[in-house]
C-alpha positions in Angstrom: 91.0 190.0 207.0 91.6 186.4 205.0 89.4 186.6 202.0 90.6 183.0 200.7 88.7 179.9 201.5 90.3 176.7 202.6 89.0 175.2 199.2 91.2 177.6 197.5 94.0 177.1 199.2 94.1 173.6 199.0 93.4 173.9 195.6 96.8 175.9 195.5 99.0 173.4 197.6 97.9 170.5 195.3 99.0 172.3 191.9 101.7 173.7 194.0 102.8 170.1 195.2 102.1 168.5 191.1 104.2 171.3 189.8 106.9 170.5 192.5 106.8 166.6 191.5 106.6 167.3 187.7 110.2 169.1 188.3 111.4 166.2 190.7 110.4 164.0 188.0 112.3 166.2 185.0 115.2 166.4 187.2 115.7 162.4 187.7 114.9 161.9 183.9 117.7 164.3 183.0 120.0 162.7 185.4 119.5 159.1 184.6 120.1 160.2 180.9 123.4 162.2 181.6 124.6 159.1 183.3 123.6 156.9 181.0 125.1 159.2 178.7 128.6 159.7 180.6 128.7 155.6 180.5 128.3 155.2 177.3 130.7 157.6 176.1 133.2 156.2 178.8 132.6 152.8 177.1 133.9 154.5 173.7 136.6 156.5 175.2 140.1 154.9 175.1 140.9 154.4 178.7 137.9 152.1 178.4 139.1 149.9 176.1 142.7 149.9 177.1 141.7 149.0 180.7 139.8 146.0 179.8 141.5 145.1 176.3 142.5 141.6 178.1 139.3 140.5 179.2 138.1 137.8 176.7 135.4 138.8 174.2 132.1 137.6 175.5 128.9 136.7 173.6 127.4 139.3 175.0 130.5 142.0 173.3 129.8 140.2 170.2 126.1 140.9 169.9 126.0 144.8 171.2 128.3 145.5 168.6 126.5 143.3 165.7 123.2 145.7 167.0 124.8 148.3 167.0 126.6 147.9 163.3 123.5 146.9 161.9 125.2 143.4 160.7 123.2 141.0 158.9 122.9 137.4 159.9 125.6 136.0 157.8 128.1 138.8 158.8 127.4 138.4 162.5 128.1 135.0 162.4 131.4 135.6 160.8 131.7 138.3 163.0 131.8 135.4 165.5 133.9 133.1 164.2 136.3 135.9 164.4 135.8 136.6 167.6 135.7 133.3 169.0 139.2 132.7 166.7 140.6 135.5 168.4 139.4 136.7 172.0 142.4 139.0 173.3 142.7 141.3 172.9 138.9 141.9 173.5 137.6 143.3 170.4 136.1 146.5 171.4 139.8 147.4 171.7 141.0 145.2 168.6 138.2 147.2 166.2 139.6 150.4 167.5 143.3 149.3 166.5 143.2 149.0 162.5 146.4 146.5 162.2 144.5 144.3 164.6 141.7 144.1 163.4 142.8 144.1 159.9 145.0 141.1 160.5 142.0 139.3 161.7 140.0 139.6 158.3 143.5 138.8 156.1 143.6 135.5 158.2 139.7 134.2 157.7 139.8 136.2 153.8 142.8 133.4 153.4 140.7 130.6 154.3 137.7 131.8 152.4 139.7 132.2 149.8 141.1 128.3 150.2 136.8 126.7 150.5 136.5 129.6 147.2 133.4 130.8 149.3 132.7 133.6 147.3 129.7 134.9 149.1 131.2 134.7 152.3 134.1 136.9 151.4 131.7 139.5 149.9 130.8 138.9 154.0 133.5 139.8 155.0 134.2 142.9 153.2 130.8 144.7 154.1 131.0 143.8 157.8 134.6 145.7 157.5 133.1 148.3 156.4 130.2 148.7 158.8 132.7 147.8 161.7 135.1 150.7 160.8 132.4 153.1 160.1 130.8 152.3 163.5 134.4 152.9 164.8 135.9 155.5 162.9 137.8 158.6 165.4 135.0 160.9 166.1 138.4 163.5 166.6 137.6 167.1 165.0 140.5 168.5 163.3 141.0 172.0 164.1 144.0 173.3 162.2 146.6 171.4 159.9 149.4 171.2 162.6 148.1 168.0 164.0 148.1 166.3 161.1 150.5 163.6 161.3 153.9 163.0 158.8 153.6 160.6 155.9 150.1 161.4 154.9 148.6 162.0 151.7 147.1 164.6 150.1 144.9 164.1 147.0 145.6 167.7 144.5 143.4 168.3 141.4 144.6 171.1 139.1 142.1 170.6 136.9 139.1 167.8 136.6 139.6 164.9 136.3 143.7 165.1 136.7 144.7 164.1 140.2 148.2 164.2 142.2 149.4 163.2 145.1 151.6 164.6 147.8 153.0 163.4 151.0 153.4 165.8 154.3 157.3 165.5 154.6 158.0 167.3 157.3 155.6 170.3 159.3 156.5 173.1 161.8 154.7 175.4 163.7 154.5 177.9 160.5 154.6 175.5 157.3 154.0 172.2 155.8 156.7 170.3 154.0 155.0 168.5 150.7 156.6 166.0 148.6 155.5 166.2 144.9 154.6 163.4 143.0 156.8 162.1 140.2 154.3 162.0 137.5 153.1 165.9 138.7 154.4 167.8 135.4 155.5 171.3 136.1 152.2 173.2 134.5 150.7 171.5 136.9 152.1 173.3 139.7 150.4 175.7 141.5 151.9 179.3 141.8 153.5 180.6 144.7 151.2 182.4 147.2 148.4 181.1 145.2 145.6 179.2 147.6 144.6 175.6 146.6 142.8 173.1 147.8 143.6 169.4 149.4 141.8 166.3 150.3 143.0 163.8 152.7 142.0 161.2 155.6 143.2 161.6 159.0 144.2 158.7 160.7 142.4 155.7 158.7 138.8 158.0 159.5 136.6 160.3 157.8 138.4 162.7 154.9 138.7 166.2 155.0 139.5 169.2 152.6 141.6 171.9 153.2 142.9 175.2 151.7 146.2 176.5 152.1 148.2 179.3 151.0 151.7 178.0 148.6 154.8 179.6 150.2 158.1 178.4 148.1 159.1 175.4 146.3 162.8 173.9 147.5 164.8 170.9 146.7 164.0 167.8 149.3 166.0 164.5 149.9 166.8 162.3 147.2 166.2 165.0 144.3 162.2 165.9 145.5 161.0 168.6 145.2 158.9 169.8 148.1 156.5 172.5 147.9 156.1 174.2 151.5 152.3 175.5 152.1 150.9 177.8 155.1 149.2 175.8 158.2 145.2 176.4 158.1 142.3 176.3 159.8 139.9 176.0 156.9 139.1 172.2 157.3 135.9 170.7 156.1 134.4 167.2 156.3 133.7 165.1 153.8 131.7 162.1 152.6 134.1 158.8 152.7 133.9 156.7 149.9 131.6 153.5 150.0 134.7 151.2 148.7 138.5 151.5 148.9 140.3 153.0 145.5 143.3 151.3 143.9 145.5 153.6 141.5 146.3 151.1 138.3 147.1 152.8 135.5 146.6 149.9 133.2 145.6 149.3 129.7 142.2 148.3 128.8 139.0 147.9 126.5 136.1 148.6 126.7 133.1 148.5 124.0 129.7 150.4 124.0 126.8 148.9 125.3 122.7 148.9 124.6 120.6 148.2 127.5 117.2 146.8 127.3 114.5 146.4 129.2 112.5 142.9 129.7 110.3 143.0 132.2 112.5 143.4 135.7 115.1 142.5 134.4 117.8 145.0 131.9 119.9 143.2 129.2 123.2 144.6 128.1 123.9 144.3 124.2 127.5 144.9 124.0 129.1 146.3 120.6 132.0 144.3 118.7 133.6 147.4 118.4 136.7 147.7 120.5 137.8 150.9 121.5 141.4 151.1 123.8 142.0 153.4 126.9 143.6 153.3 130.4 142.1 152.4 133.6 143.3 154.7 136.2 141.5 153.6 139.3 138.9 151.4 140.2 136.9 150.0 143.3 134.3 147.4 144.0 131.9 150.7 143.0 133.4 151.8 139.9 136.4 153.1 138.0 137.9 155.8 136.1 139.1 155.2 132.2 141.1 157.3 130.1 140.4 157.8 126.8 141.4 160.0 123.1 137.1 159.6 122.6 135.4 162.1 123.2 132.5 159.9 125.2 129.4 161.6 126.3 128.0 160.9 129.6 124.9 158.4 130.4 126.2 155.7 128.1 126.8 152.1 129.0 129.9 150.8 128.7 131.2 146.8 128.6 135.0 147.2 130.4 138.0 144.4 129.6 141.3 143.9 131.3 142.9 141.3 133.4 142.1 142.8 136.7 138.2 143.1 136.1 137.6 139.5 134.3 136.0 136.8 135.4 136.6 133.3 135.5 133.4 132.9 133.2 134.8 135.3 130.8 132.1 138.2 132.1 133.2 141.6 132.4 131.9 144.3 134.2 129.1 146.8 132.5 129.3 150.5 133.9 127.2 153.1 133.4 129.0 156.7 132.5 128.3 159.1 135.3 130.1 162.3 133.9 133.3 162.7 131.5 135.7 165.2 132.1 138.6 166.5 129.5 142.0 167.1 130.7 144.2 169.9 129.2 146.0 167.0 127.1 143.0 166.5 125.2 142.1 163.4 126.4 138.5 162.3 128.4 138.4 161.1 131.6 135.0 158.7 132.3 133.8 158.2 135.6 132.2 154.6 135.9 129.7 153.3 138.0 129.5 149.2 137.8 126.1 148.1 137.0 126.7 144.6 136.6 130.1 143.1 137.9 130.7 139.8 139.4 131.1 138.8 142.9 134.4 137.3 142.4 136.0 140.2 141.0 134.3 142.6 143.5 135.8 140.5 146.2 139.0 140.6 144.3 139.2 144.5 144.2 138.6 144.5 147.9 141.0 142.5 148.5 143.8 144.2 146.9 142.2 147.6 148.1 142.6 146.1 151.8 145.9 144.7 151.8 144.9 141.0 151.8 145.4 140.1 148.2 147.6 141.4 145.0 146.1 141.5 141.2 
């Protein structure tokens, strides 16, 4: 005998058929997305751009990728002058090509450079940075055997002391490493003694790595090459904001009192000179060498012919942490607190290629 009631079983049919229509529904969101999905990663992908790297950049190229790199108003419109300068090839392919698009900026940094547009270079410098963030190679490194000949490998023995080495040659088993000619032997690390290694892989993000040191031998042209185990111990690291330049110059630098007025911080620089060497520096900061043993969290006024103004300013730094080598010297990592725009586009533009000091 039916005990149900036709009220009850429509009841049923219409929560079935809701039920059945919520999952149609599910199903068609999740397929629009996985196409849109498949799309958009086709439109990254390199068969994309290759295929359609001579079809003129169009307005419409030029303001999805000023979205989608977050460029200001003044770097999207030199984003399309650019452009509009040079449309083949297209630039989704020309940002995805370094040389390209690199020897787009040296050509408008020149004429910048010519009008002395100061704030148009500094531009220029952050939209190459956003463009090649936005387009860096998304490629995970798995192991150390793709890693291509000729790069560089950054090697600290100790803090603040840094060397580098350059993949010679590599195998299925080893890794050929050029030493550098500054790298004293102490700092050598024993054989079958693991070390570490940072490097960038292919102008994208850098890595670190640890390998395993196997011999040393003699290389071409009186080298000496240190040959190192393959790994799979790579892990990603945060790129720097600004390119490094390695200088190795004289320099001055004075201490510095900073005081508050209001919103505003002024810097009281000492007449006391003190001498040291710059080692590196970027548009963010530098590193300075130094027989004083200089505590961190102290302000420092920096001279030398690379960082001066035409005004006569200098740069003001603040001391983020000092480090001593085993030679007894200090090593003081700089953040700029106050540099000028000319000389921040100037360390750029050596950084990038486009300029020398």
């Amino acid at each position: 005998m039916n005990s149900g009631s036709p009220i009850t079983a429509r009841l049923s049919l219409d929560i079935f058929t809701l039920l059945f229509a919520a999952l149609a529904i599910l199903v068609v969101i999740a397929l629009l997305w996985f196409i849109s999905y498949a799309v958009e990663n086709y439109k990254k992908s390199d068969n994309y751009t290759e295929k359609n790297k001579n079809r003129p950049t169009s307005r419409r190229n030029i303001n999805d990728l000023s979205k989608r790199a977050r460029l200001s108003k003044s770097e999207k419109e030199l984003f399309t002058k650019i452009c509009t300068a040079h449309p083949l090839p297209n630039i989704n392919y020309a940002l995805k090509n370094r040389e390209i698009f690199d020897s787009y900026l040296k050509e408008a940094f020149v004429q910048l450079k010519r009008a002395k547009s100061e704030n148009s270079k500094k531009d220029l410098f952050s939209l190459r940075v956003k463009m090649i963030k936005f387009f860096e190679s998304s490629s995970v490194i798995k192991n150390t055997r793709v890693i291509p000949v000729g790069t560089t490998f950054n090697y600290t023995p100790s803090q603040g002391i840094h060397h580098i080495l350059t993949l010679m040659d590599s195998n299925s088993s080893e890794m050929y490493l050029q030493l550098s000619d500054d790298m004293p032997e102490e700092d050598r690390p024993a054989i079958l003694s693991k070390i570490k290694f940072i490097f960038v892989y292919k102008d994208s993000s850098p890595y670190e790595i640890e390998v395993r040191v196997i011999r040393y031998q003699p290389g071409k042209n009186n080298k000496t090459l240190m040959v190192s185990s393959h790994t799979d111990q790579i892990f990603s690291r945060t790129k720097r904001a600004y390119p490094r330049i390695d200088l190795f110059q004289d320099c001055v630098f004075s201490s510095v009192k900073a005081e508050k007025e209001g919103d505003k911080t002024e810097y009281k620089i000492s007449e006391k000179i003190h001498e040291g060497q710059l080692l590196d520096i970027s548009a963010g900061g530098c590193r300075i060498s130094t027989k004083l043993a200089i505590k961190a969290e102290q302000y420092l006024h920096i001279s030398t012919g690379v960082l001066d103004s035409p005004d006569k300013s200098s740069p003001i730094g603040f001391i983020l942490r000092t480090t001593k080598t085993k030679n007894d010297e200090y090593i003081l990592h700089i953040k700029f607190v106050k540099i000028a725009d000319d000389v921040v586009n100037r360390i750029n533009a050596v950084a990038c290629g486009y300029d020398v000091f």
